[in-house]
KEKE-3310 file (N, C-alpha, C; in steps of 0.2 Angstrom, whole numbers, plus 5000, padded with zeros to 4 digits):
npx = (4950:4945:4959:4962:4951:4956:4970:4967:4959:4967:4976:4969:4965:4979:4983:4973:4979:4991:4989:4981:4992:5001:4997:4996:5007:5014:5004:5013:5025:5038:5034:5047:5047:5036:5026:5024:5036:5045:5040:5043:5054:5059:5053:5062:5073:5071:5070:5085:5089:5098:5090:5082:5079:5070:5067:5063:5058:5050:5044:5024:5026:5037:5034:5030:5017:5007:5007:4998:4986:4986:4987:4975:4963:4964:4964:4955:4942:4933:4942:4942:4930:4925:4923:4931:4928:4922:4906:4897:4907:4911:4899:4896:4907:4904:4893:4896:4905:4896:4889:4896:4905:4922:4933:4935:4941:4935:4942:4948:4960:4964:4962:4969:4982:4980:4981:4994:5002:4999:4996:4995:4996:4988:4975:4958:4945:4948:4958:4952:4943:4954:4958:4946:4947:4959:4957:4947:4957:4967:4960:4952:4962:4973:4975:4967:4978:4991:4987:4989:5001:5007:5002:5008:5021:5022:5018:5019:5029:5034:5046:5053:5053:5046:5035:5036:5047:5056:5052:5053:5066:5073:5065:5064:5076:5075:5071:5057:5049:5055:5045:5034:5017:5013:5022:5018:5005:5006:5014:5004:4994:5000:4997:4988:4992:5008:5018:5018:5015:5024:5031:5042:5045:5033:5017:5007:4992:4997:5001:4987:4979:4985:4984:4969:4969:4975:4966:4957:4962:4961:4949:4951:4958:4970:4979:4989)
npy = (4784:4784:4787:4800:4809:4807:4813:4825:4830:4832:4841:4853:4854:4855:4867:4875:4873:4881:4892:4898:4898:4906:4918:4922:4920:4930:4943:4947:4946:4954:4954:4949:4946:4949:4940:4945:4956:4947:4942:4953:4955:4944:4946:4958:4954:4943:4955:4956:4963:4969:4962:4977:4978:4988:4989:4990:4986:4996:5000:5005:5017:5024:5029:5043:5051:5056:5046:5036:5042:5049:5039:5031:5042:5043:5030:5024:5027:5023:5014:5012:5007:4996:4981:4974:4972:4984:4987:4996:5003:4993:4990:5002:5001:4991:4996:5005:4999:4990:5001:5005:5012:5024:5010:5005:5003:4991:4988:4987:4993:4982:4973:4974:4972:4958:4951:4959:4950:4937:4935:4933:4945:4947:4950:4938:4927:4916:4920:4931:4925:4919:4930:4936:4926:4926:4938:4942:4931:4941:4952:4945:4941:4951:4968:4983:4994:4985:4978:4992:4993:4982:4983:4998:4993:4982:4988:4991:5006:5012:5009:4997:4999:4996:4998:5013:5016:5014:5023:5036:5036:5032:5043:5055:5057:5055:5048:5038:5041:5055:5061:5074:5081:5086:5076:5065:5064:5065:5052:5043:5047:5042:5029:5019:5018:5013:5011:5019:5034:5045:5049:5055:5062:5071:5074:5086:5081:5074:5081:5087:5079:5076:5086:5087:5075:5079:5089:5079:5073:5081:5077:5065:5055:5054:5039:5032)
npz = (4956:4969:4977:4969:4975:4989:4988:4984:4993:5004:5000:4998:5013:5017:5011:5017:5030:5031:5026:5034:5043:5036:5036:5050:5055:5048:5054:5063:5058:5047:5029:5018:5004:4989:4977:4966:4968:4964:4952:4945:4943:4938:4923:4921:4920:4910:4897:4897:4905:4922:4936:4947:4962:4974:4992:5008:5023:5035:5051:5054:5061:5060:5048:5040:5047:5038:5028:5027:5029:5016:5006:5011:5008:4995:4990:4997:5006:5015:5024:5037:5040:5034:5031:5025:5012:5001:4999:4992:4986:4975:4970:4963:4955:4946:4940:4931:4924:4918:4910:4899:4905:4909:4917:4934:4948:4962:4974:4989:5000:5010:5001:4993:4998:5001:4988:4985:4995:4997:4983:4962:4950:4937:4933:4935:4939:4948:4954:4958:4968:4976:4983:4990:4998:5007:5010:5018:5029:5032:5038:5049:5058:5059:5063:5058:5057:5056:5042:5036:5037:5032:5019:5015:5015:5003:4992:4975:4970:4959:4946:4949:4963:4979:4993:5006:5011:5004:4991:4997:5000:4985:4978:4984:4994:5007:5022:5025:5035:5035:5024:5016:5018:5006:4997:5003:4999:4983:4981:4983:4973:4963:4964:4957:4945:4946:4938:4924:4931:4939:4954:4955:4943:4941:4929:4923:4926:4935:4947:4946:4951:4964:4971:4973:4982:4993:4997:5001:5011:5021:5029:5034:5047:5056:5057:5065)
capx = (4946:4946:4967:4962:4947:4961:4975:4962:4956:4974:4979:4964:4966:4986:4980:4968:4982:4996:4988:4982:4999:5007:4993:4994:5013:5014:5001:5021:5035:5041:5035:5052:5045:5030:5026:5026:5044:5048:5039:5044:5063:5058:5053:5069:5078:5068:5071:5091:5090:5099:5085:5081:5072:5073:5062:5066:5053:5050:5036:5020:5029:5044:5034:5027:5007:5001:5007:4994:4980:4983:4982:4966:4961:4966:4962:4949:4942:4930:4944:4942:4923:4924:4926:4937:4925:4916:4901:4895:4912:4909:4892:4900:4911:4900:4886:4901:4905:4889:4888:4903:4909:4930:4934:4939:4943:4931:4945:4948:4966:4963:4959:4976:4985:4980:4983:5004:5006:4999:4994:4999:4995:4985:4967:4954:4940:4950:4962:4948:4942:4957:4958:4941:4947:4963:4957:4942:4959:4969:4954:4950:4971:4976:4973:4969:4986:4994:4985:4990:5010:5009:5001:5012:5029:5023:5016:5022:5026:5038:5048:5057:5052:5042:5036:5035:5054:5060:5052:5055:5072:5074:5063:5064:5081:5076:5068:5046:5047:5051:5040:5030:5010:5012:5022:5015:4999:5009:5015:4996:4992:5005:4996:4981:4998:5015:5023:5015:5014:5029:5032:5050:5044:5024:5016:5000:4988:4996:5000:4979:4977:4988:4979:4964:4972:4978:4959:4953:4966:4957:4942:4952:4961:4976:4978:4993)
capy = (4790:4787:4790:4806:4813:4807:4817:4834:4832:4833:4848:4857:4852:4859:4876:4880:4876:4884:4899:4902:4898:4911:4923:4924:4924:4939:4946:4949:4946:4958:4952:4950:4947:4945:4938:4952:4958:4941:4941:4959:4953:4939:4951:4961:4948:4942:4960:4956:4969:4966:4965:4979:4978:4993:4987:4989:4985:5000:5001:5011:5022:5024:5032:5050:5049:5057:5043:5031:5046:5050:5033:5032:5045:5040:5023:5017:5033:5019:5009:5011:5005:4989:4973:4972:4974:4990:4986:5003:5003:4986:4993:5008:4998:4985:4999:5010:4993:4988:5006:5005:5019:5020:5006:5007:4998:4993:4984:4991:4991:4975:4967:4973:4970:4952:4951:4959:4948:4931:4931:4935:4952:4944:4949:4931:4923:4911:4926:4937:4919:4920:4937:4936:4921:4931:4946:4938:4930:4947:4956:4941:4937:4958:4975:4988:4996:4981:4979:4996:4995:4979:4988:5003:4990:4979:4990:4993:5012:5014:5003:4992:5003:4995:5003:5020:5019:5013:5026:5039:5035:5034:5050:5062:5058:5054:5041:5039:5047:5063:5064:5080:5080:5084:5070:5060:5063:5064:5045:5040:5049:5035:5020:5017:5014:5018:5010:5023:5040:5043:5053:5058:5067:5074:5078:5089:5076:5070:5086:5089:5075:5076:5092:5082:5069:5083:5091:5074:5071:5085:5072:5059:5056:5052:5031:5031)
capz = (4958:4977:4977:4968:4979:4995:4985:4984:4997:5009:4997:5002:5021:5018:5007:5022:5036:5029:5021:5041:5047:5034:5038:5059:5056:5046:5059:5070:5054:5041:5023:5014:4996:4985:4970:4961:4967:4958:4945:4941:4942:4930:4919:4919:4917:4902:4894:4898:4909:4927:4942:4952:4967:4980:4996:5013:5029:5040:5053:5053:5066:5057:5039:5040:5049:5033:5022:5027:5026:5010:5003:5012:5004:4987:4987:5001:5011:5021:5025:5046:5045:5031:5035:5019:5006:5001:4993:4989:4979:4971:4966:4959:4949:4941:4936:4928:4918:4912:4906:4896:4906:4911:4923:4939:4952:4968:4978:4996:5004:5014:4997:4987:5004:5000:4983:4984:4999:4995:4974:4956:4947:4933:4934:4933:4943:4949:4959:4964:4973:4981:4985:4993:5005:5011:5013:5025:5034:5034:5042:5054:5061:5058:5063:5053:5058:5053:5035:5034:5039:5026:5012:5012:5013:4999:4987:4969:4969:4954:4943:4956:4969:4984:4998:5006:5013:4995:4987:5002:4997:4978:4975:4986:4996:5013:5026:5025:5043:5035:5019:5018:5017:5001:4995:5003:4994:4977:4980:4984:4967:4959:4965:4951:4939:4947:4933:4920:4934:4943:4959:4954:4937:4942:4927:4926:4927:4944:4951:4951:4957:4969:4973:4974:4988:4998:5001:5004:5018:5029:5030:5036:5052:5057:5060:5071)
cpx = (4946:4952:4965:4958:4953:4965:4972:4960:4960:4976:4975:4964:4975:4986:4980:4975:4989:4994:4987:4987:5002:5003:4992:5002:5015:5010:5010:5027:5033:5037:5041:5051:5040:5031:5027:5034:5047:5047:5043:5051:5063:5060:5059:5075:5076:5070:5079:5094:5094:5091:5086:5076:5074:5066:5065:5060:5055:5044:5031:5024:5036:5042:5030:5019:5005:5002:4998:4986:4981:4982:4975:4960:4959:4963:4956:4947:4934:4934:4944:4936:4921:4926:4930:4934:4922:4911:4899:4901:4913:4905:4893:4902:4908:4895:4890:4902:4902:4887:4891:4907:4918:4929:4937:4938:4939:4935:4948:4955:4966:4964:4967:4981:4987:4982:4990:5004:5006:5000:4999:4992:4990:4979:4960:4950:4941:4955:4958:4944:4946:4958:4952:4944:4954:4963:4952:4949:4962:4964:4952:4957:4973:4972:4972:4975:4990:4992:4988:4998:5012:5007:5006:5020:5029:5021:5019:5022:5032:5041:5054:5056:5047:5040:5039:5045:5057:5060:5052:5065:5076:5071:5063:5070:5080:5070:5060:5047:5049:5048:5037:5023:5009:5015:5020:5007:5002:5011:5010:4993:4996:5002:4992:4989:5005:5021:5021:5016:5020:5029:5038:5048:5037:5023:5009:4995:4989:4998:4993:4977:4978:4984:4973:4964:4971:4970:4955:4954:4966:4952:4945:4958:4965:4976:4984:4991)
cpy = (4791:4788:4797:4811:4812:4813:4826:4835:4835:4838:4854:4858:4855:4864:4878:4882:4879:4892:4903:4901:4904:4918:4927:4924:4931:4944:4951:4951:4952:4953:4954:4953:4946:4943:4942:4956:4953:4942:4948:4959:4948:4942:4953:4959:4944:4947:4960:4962:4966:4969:4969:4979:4982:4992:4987:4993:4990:5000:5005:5017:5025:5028:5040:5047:5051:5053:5039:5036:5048:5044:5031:5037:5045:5035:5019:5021:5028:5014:5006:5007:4999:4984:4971:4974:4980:4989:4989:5004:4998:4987:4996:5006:4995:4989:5003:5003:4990:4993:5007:5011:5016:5014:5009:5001:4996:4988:4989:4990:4986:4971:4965:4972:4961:4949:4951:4953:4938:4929:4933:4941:4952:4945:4941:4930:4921:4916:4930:4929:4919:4925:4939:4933:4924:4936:4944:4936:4936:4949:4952:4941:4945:4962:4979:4990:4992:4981:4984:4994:4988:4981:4994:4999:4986:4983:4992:5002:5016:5008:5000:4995:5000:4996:5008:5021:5018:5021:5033:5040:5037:5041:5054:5064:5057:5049:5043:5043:5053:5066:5068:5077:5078:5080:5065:5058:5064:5055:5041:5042:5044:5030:5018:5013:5017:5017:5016:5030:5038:5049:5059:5063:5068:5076:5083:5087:5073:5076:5089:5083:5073:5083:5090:5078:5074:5086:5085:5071:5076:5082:5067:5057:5052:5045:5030:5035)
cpz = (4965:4977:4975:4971:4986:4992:4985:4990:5004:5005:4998:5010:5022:5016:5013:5028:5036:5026:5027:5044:5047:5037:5047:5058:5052:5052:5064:5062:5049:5033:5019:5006:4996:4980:4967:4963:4961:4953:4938:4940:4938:4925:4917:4915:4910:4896:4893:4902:4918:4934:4947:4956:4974:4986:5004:5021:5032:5045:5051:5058:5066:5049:5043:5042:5044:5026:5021:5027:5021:5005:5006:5008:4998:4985:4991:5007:5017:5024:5033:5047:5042:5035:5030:5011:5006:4996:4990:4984:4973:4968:4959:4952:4943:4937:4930:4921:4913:4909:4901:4898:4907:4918:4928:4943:4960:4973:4984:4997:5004:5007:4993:4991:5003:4996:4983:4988:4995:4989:4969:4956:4943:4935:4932:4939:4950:4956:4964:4970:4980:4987:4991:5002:5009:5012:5018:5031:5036:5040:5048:5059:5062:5060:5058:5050:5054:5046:5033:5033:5031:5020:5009:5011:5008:4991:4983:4971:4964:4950:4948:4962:4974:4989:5000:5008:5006:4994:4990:4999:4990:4975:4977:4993:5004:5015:5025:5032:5041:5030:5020:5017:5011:4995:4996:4998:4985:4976:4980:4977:4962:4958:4961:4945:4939:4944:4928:4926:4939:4946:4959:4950:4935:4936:4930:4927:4935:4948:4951:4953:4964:4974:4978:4982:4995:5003:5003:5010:5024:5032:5035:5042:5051:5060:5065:5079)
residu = (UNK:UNK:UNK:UNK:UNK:UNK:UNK:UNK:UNK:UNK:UNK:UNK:UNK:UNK:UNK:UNK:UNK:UNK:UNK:UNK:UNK:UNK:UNK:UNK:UNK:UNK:UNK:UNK:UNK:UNK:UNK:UNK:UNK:UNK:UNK:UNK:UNK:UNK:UNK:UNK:UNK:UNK:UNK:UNK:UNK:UNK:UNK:UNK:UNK:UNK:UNK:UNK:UNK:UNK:UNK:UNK:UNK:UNK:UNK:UNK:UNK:UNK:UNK:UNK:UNK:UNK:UNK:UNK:UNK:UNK:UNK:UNK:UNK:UNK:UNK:UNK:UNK:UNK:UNK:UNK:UNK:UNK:UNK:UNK:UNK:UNK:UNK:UNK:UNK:UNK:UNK:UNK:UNK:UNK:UNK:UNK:UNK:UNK:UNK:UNK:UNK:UNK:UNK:UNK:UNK:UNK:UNK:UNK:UNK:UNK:UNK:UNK:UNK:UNK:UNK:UNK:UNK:UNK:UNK:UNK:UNK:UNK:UNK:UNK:UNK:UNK:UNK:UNK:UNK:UNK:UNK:UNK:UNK:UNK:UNK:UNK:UNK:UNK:UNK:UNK:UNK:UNK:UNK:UNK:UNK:UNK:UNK:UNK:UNK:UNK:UNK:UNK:UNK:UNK:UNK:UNK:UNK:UNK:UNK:UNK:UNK:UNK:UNK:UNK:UNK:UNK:UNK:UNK:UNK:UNK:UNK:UNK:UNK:UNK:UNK:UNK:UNK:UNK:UNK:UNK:UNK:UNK:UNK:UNK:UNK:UNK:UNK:UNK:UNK:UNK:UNK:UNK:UNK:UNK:UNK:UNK:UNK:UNK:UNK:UNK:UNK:UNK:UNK:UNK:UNK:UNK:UNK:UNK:UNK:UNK:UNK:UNK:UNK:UNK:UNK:UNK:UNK:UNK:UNK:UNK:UNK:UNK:UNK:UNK)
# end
């Protein structure tokens, strides 16, 4: 029993100084991979399919300025005044729940930021635990800015498609620095399930939502 409280208790003591290691160094480096890139090339390979994975780091200064306002807009329109969590949308969430209305999601940028980079996809207890403690380091070690530049280079935003320069690429033929407004809020209209809604082929469901995006990215200023 003391061997196993010793053994816990140095794996906890190496969790914590490794999680802030990985955490102050992404602050400066490029995130190559996540889990979810892998996991989604397991996948493929499971299906007998050959893995794709279209991914390729660009700065914030380097994507269109109204990419990062219209995912703001979309997905976390207090994202400048949080400290990572938005309670009012966490509220939201849990009243909608216990109403048995549709679900929705009351996770902030910073939170799914934490999620792509460090976790798995798999919703559980056990995950939002963690998700908690690294979005506290992101937000504690990073800027906004930064959260943002890694948000938009890890996120799912098609089938093998990751980040704004991928799908800048694959969908509409040229680099994120020169997406238009309205692209840009068309690919922010993808992110609730960018496997199921795709940018390439807009039904009429995401062309008004996209609609939608676009008016609410009058509200919100430019982060660069």
């Amino acid at each position: 029993m003391k061997t196993c409280r010793k053994i816990l208790r140095w794996a906890v003591v190496l969790f914590f100084c490794s999680s802030v290691l990985a955490t102050i160094l992404y602050r400066w480096l490029p995130v190559p991979v996540t889990p979810l890139m892998l996991i989604r090339c397991c996948e493929q390979v499971g299906k007998g399919e050959s893995p794709t994975l279209h991914h390729r780091w660009v700065s914030l200064e380097e994507m269109s300025i109204y990419m990062p306002v219209a995912v703001i807009a979309s997905e976390d329109q207090n994202f400048m005044q949080h400290n990572g969590f938005d309670t009012q949308a966490i509220t939201s969430a849990i009243n909608e729940r216990l109403a048995g209305k549709r679900k929705r999601g009351g996770s902030t940028i910073s939170q799914q930021t934490a999620k792509n980079v460090f976790l798995w996809p798999t919703s559980s207890w056990v995950r939002k635990g963690f998700e908690v403690y690294f979005t506290f380091l992101i937000e504690t070690f990073w800027s906004k800015e930064r959260i943002m530049e890694v948000y938009l280079n890890s996120i799912e935003m098609g089938d093998g498609i990751y980040g704004v320069e991928a799908v800048a690429q694959q969908n509409f033929g040229c680099p994120a620095s020169e997406l238009k407004r309205s692209e840009c809020a068309l690919i922010a209209a993808t992110l609730p399930n960018p496997r199921h809604f795709s940018s390439l082929h807009p039904g009429p469901y995401m062309r008004k939502r996209q609609h939608w995006i676009e008016r609410q990215m009058k509200h919100i200023p430019v982060l660069q």
